[in-house]
C-alpha positions in Angstrom: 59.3 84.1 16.6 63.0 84.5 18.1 63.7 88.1 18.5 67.4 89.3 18.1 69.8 89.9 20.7 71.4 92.4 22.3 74.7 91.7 21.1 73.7 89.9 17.7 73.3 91.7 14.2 69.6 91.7 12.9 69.0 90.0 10.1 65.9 89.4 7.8 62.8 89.7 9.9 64.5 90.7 13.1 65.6 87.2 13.6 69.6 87.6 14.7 72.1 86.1 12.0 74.9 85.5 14.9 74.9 82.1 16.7 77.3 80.8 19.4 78.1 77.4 18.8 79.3 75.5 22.1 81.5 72.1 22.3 81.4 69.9 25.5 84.5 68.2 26.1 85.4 65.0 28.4 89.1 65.3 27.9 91.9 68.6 27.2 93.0 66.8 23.7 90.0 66.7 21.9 89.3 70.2 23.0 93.1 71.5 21.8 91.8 69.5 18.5 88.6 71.0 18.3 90.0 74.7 18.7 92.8 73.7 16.1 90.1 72.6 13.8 87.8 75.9 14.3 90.7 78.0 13.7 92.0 76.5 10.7 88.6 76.5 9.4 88.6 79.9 9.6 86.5 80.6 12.2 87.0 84.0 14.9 89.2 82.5 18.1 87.2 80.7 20.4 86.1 81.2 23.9 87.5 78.0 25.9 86.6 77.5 29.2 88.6 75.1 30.8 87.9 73.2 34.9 92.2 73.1 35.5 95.3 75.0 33.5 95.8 72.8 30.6 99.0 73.6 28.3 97.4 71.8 25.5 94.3 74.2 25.1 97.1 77.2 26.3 99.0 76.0 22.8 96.2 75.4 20.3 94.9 78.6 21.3 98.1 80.5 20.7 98.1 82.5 23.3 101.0 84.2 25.5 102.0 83.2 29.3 100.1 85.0 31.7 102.0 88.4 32.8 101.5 88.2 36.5 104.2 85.8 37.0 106.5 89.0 36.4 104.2 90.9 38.6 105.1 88.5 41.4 109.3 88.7 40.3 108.9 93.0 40.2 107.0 92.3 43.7 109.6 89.7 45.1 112.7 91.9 44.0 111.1 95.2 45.6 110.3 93.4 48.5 113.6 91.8 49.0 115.7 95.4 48.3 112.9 97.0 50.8 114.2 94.4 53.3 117.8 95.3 53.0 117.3 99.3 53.0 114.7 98.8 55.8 117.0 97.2 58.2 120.3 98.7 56.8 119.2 102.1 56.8 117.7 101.5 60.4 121.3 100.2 61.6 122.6 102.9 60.3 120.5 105.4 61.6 119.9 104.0 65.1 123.5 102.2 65.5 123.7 99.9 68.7 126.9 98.6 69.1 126.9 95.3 70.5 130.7 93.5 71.8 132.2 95.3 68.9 129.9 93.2 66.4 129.4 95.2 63.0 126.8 97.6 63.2 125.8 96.7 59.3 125.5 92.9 59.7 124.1 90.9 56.3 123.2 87.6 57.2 120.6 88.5 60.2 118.9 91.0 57.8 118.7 88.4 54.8 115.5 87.0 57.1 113.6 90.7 57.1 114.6 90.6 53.2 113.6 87.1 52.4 110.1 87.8 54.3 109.6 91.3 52.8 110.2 89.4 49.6 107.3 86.5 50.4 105.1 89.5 50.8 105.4 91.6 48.3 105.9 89.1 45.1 102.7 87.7 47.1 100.4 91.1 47.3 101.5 92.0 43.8 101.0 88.5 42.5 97.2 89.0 44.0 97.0 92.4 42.5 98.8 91.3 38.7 95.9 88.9 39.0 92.9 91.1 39.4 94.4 93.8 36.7 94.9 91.1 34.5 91.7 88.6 34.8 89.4 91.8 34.8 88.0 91.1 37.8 85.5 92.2 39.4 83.3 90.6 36.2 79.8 90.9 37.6 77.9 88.7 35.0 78.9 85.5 33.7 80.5 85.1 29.9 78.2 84.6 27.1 78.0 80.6 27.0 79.2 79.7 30.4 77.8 76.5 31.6 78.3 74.6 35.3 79.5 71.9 33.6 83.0 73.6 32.7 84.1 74.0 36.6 83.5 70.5 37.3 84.6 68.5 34.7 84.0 69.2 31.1 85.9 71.8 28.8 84.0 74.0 26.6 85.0 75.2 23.4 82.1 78.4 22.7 82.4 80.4 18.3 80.4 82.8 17.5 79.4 82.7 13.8 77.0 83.2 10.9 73.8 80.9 11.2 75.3 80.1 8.2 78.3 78.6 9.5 76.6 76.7 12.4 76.5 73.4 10.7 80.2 73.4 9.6 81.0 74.4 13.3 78.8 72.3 14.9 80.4 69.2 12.4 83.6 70.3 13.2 83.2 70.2 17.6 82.0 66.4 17.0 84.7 65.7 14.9 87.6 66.7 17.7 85.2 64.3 20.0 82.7 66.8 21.6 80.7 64.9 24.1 78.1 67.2 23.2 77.1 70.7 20.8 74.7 72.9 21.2 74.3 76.5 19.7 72.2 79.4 21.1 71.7 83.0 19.6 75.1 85.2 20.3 
């Protein structure tokens, strides 16, 4: 007898009623036509797990650009506008007068900026990422597999047991190398 699970809803018996139906993909088109196909089925938005960025799967799952690429501009501009207060305030501060050159002199300080800049978009960059990705995630997602950081893409829906069939049907239809389905 299969016994529910933690996260599923208990149905008749205490078998669950929730499944999660994963797709194995060879190739980033049939899995941006398999997601297409779930969604306009009606089905809750998958899980895609994906070994490289691909645009395709970033468009058929309708989802936003990441935000940390502004993390790393808000970083880069403090660190630049650091750079030119830290070296013009120190000028002006501690003034050394060298052969009657100007003690406020741009271009040598655009190097302090333009490093302060590399740093900071970079540490903020880092730290956009960790806010954003949830990290640390100490257990792996519901219907990870090996498979997905080497060379596959997986597609993973939870649905009614119900539904499974349809869901499975439509994975192989978009060109899943392979379905299965294990309780959600």
């Amino acid at each position: 007898m299969v016994k529910a699970s933690a996260t599923g809803t208990a149905g008749e018996g205490g078998v669950t009623n929730r499944i999660r139906v994963t797709g194995f993909f060879t190739d980033e088109e049939p899995c941006a036509r398999g997601i297409v196909a779930l969604r306009a089925a009606g089905f809750a938005q998958p899980r895609v797990f994906s070994p490289f960025a691909s645009e395709k799967v970033r468009e058929a799952l309708h989802t936003a650009r990441s935000p940390v690429r502004l993390w790393v501009f808000l970083g880069g501009i403090t660190g630049c506008a650091g750079g030119f207060a830290l070296t013009i305030g120190l000028s002006a501060e501690y003034p050394h007068v060298t052969a009657g050159m100007p003690i406020v002199s741009i271009p040598p300080f655009v190097i302090i900026a333009f490093e302060l800049t590399i740093l900071f978009g970079a540490l903020s960059g880092v730290l956009g990422f960790l806010v954003h990705g949830g990290f640390p995630r100490l257990e792996s997602e519901p219907g990870y597999d090996v498979r997905f950081t080497e060379d596959r893409f997986g597609v993973v829906v939870r649905c009614a047991a119900a539904d499974r069939p349809r869901a499975e049907a439509l994975l192989r239809k978009a060109g899943a190398a392979e379905v299965k389905d294990a309780l959600a």
